[in-house]
N, C-alpha and C positions, 0 to 999 in steps of 0.2 A: 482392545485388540492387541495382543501379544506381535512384538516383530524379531528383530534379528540382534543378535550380541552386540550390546551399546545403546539398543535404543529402549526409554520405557514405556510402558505402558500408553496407548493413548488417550488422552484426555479427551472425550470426544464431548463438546459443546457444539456442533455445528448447527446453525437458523436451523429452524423447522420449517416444513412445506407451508404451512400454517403464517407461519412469520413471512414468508414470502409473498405469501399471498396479502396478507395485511398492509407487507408497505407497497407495494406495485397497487393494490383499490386507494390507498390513501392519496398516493405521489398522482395517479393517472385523475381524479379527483381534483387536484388543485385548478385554478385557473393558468396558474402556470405547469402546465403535465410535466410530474418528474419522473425521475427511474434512480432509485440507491446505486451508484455506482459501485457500493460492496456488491452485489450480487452479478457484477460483470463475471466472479471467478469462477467458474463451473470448470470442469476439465479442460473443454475446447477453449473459453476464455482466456485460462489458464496457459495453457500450449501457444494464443495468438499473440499476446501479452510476451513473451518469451522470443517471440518474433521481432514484436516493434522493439525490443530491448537490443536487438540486432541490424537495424535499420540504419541505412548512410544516415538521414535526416533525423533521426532521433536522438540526440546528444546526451541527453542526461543519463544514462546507464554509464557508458564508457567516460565519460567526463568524471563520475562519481568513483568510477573505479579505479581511474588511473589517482585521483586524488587517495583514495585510502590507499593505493598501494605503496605511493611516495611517501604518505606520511604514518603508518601503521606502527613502524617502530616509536616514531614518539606519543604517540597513543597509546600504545603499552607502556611506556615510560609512565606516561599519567597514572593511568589507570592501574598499574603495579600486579604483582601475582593473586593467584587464585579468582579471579572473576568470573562469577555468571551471569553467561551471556542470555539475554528474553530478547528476540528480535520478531519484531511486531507487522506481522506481514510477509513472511520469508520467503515465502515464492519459493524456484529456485534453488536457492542458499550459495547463490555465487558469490556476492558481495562479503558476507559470513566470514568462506574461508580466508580471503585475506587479513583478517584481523585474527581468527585464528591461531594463524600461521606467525601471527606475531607477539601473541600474549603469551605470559609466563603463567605455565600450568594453570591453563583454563579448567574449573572444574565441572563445568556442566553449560549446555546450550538450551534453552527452551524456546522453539520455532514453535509460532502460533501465524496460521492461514485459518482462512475461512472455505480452502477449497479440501480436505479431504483428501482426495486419491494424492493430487500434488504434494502437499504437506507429507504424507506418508513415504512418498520414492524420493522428496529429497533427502528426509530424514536418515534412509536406507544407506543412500548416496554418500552424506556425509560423515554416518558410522565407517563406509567402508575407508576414506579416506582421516579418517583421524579414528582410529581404534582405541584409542586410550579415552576419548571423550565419551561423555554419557549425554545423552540427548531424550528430551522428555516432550513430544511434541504433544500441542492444544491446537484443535481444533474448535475456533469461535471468533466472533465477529469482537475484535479488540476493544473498537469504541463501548463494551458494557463488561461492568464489573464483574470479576471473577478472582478466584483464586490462586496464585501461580503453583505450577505442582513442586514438591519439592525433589532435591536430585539426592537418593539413595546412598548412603556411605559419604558424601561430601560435605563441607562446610565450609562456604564461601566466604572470603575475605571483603569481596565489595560485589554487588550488584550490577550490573550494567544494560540499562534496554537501546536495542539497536532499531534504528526507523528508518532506512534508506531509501531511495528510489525518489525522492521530492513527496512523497505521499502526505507529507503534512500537508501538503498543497492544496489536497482531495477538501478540505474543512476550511468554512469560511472562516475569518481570523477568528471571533467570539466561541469558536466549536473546535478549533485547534488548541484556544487556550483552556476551555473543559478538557479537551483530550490528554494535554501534557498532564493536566490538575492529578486527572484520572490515574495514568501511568504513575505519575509520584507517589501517587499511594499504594498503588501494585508494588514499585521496585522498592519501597524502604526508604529509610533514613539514610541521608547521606548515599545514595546512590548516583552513579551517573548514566549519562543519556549523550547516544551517537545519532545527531540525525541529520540526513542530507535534504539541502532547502536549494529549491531550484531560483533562480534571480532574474528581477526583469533584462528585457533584451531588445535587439532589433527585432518588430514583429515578422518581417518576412522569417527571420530562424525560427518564430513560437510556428506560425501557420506552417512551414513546410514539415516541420516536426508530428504534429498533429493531423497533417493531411496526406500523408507520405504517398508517392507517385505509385506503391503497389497496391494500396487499399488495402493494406490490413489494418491499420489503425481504423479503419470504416466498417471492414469485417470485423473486429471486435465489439465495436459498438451496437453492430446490427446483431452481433451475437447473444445481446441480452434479450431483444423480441424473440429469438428461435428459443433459446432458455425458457421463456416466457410461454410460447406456443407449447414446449414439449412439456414442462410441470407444472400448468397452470389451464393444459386445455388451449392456450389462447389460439387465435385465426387472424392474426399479425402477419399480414401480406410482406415480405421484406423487399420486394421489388417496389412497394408503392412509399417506401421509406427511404431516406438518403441520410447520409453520416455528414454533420456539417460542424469544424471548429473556430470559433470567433476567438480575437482576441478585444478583452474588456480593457481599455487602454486605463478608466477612473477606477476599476477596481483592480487592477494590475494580475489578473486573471484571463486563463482560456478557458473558456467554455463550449462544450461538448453539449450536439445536439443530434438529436432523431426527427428530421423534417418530412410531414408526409406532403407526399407527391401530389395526392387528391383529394377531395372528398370522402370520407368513409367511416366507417363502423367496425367497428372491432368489438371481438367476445373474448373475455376472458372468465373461467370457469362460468360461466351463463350470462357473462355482466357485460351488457352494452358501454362501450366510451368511443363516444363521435370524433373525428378528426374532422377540421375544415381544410382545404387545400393550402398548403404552406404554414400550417401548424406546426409546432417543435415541439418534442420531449427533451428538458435538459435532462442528459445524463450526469454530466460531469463536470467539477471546477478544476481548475490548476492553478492555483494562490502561487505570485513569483514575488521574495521577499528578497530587500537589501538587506544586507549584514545587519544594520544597526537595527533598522525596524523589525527582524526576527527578534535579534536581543532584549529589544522589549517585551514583545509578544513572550519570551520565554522568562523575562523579570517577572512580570504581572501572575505568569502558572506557580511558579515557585521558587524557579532555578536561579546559577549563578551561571554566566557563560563563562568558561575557562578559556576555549581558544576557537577561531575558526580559521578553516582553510578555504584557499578557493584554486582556482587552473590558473594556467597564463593568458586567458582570454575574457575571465571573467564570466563562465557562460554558468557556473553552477557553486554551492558551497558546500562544505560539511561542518558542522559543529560538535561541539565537546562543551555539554552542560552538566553542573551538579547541582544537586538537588537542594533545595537551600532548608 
């Protein structure tokens, strides 16, 4: 798909119906019902997600932002001229422009979502606001191997993949550290890596975070059964299901659930999966890492930590690793 001056081509890897279908029989299948938390991002997702990033109770968006934007200049300092930028998950692309704004002659952005239409009006978005940048957006589910596209007329001095929003969080630590593994061989030799790690806390701040008093973090979650209903066929009552976030105190995680309310049956594309009354679907993890024990976690994938930052409250970090 051809777009607008700046932006190339897009890469279009996005799941198949097919693949969707495959992990929602497999997850709903388990003794413990799951649901892929990649496939929360559909447009509406997408849009609700963009919501909670806005919420009093929701601290990691803004906490994350105001720390890159304190420290952006010495992050270019690092990082030095010419860089392209791979930011893995982009949503958005508001976190982006501040590092942007602060590198020397950035030569190229590649935003990779798994949502399509999003990935596409941010890309738009951020052509219109840095004209000189080239932007090559992939659409694909990150966790699986793939190609990076290259950026036309440019040649990048150093690599850099950007991972923000605590999303490392989403993978238990053994599948966070395939994931960095994974990236280190996507971004090259000697590349570095920007990624924001959210930190344990007072649980009343994790639950009010995760439960927030307007129920969009609840409507997002319930958004995966109507995703589910609409390309799948399925007959997932959302009324007879409720949004519920625990925090795991021994695994230093929230966990995100879908509780049915009753007894019941659900079809999906023709396929009977029984709930019992107070049954859960885990959707989701939120892995919350101290500084030191991330540094590990990112020793063991390949990296070297060069520096982290954190707020004045200590509610979240960002790190600056190279690739070793």
């Amino acid at each position: 798909m051809a777009s607008q001056r700046g932006v190339e081509r897009l890469r279009d890897l996005e799941p198949s119906l097919d693949e969707f279908q495959t992990a929602v029989f497999a997850g709903l299948s388990q003794r413990q019902k799951t649901l892929p938390c990649k496939f929360f991002y559909d447009p509406e997702g997408s849009r609700l997600f963009e919501r909670i990033c806005e919420l009093p109770e929701y601290y990691p968006t803004r906490t994350e932002c105001r720390i890159l934007r304190d420290r952006a200049e010495t992050i270019a300092a690092t990082v030095g001229p010419r860089a392209r930028l791979v930011e893995f998950g982009s949503g958005a692309g508001v976190k982006i422009k501040l590092l942007l704004r602060a590198l020397d002659q950035p030569v190229g952005y590649v935003p990779i979502d798994i949502s399509r239409g999003h990935l596409l009006a941010a890309a738009a978005g951020l052509a219109a606001d840095f004209p000189g940048l080239r932007i090559a957006p992939v659409c694909a589910d990150y966790t699986r191997p793939f190609a990076l596209p290259t950026i036309r007329g440019r040649l990048a001095r150093v690599t850099v993949g950007f991972f923000p929003g605590s999303t490392i969080g989403n993978f238990n630590p053994d599948e966070a550290k395939t994931f960095l593994s994974l990236v280190r061989g996507l971004l090259g030799p000697a590349a570095m890596m920007i990624i924001g790690v959210d930190v344990p806390k007072d649980a009343r701040v994790l639950h009010a975070a995760y439960n927030d008093a307007d129920g969009i973090t609840a409507a997002f979650n319930l958004n995966l059964l109507k995703r589910i209903n609409r390309e799948l066929n399925g007959t997932f009552d959302l009324a007879s299901f409720a949004h519920e976030a625990r925090w795991n105190e021994a695994l230093s995680r929230i966990e995100m659930y879908l509780v049915s309310m009753r007894e019941q049956t659900v079809h999906i594309a023709g396929r009977p999966f029984g709930f019992a009354a107070g049954e859960a679907i885990h959707t989701e993890n939120s892995h919350k890492y101290g500084i030191e024990r991330f540094h590990a976690l990112a020793r063991a994938a390949g990296y070297i930590p060069v520096e982290a930052w954190t707020d004045e409250h200590q509610l979240f970090s960002v790190h600056l690793l190279r690739a070793r």
